[in-house]
PAPA-446386 format. One record per atom (N, C-alpha, C): x, y, z; residue in three letters. Coordinates in steps of 0.2 Angstrom, whole numbers, plus 5000, padded with zeros to 4 digits. Layout:
N
XYZALA/...
% end
This chain:
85
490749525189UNK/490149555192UNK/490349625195UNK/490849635198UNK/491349675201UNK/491349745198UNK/491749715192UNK/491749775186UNK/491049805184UNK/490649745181UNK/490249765180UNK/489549835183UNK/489649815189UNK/489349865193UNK/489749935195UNK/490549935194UNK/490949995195UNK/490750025190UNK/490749985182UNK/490450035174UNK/489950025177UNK/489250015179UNK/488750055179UNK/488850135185UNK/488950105190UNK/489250165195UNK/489350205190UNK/489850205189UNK/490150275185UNK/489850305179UNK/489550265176UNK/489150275168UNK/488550325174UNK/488350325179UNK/487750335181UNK/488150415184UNK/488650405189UNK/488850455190UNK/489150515185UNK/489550495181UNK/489750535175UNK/489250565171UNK/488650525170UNK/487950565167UNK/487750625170UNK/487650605176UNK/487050665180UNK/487250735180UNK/487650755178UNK/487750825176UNK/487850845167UNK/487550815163UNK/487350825157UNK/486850835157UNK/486150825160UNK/485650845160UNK/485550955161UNK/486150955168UNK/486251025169UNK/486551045163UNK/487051025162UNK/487551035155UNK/487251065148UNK/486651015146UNK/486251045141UNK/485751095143UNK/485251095147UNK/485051165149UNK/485251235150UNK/486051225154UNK/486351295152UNK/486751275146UNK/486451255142UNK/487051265134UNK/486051285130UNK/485851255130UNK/485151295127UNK/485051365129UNK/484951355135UNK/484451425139UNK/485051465139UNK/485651465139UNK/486351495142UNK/486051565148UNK/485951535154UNK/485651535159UNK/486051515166UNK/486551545168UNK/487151525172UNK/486851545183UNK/486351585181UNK/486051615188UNK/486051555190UNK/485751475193UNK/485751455195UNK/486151405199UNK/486651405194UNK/487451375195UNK/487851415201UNK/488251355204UNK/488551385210UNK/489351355208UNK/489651405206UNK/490351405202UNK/490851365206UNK/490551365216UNK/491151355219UNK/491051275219UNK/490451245219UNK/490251165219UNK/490351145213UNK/490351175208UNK/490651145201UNK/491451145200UNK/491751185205UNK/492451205207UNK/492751115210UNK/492351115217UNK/492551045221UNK/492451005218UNK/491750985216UNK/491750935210UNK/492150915206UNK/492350945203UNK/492950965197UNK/493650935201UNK/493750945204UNK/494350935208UNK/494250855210UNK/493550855214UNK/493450785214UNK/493750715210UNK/493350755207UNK/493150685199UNK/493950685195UNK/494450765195UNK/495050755195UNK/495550695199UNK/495550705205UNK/495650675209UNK/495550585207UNK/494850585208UNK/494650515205UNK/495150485200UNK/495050515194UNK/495550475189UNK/496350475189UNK/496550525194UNK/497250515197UNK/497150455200UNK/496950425206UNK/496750385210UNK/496450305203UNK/496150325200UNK/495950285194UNK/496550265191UNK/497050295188UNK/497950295184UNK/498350265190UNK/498250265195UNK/498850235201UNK/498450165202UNK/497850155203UNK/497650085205UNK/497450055196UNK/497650075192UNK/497550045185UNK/496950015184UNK/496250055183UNK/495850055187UNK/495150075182UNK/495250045174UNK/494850085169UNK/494250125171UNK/493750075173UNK/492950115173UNK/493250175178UNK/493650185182UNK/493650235186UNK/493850285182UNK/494250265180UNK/494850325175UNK/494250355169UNK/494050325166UNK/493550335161UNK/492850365162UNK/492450355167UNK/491850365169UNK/492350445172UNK/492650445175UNK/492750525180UNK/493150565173UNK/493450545170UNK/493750585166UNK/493050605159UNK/492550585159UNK/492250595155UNK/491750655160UNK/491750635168UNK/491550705174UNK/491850765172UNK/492650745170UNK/492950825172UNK/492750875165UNK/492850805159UNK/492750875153UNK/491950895153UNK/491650865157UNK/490850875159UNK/490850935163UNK/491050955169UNK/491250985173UNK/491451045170UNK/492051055167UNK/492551105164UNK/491951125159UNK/491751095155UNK/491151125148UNK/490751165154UNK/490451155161UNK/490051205161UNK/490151245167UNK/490751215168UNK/491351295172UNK/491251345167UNK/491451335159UNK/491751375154UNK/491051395154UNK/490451385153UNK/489851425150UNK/489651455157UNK/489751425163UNK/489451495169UNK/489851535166UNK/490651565167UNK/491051615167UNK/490751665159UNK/490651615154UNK/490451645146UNK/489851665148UNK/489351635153UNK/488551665150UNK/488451705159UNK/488951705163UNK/488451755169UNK/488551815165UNK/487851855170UNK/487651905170UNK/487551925162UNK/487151885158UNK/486851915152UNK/485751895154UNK/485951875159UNK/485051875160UNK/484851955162UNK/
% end
């Protein structure tokens, strides 16, 4: 039961920034994004699956490492898409 609820945690955590993710990849629309939060973030969810690979610890590992290339994809579209509105 343990596990179970860590994979929904993370399934749930990992998600919430795809909804932003597809919008600034539609609209490519960067004004709203704050580069230094998606910076920590990033760092964060890094962190995590460090912490995830030492305690051997899949749903961790998995679920944040699916954050950072989430993360990173809309690190790379602020820098690509500011200042074209």
């Amino acid at each position: 039961m343990v596990i179970i609820i860590g994979i929904i945690a993370g399934v749930c955590t990992s998600v919430s920034m795809v909804p932003q993710l597809i919008k600034v990849i539609r609209e490519k629309d960067v004004e709203s994004l704050s580069p230094v939060m998606i910076g920590i973030l990033l760092a964060g969810v890094a962190l995590w699956v460090v912490y995830g690979i030492i305690m051997e610890e899949w749903p961790i590992i998995l679920s944040n490492a699916f954050s950072v290339l989430v993360n990173i994809t809309l690190l790379t579209c602020y820098f690509l898409y500011r200042g074209r509105t």
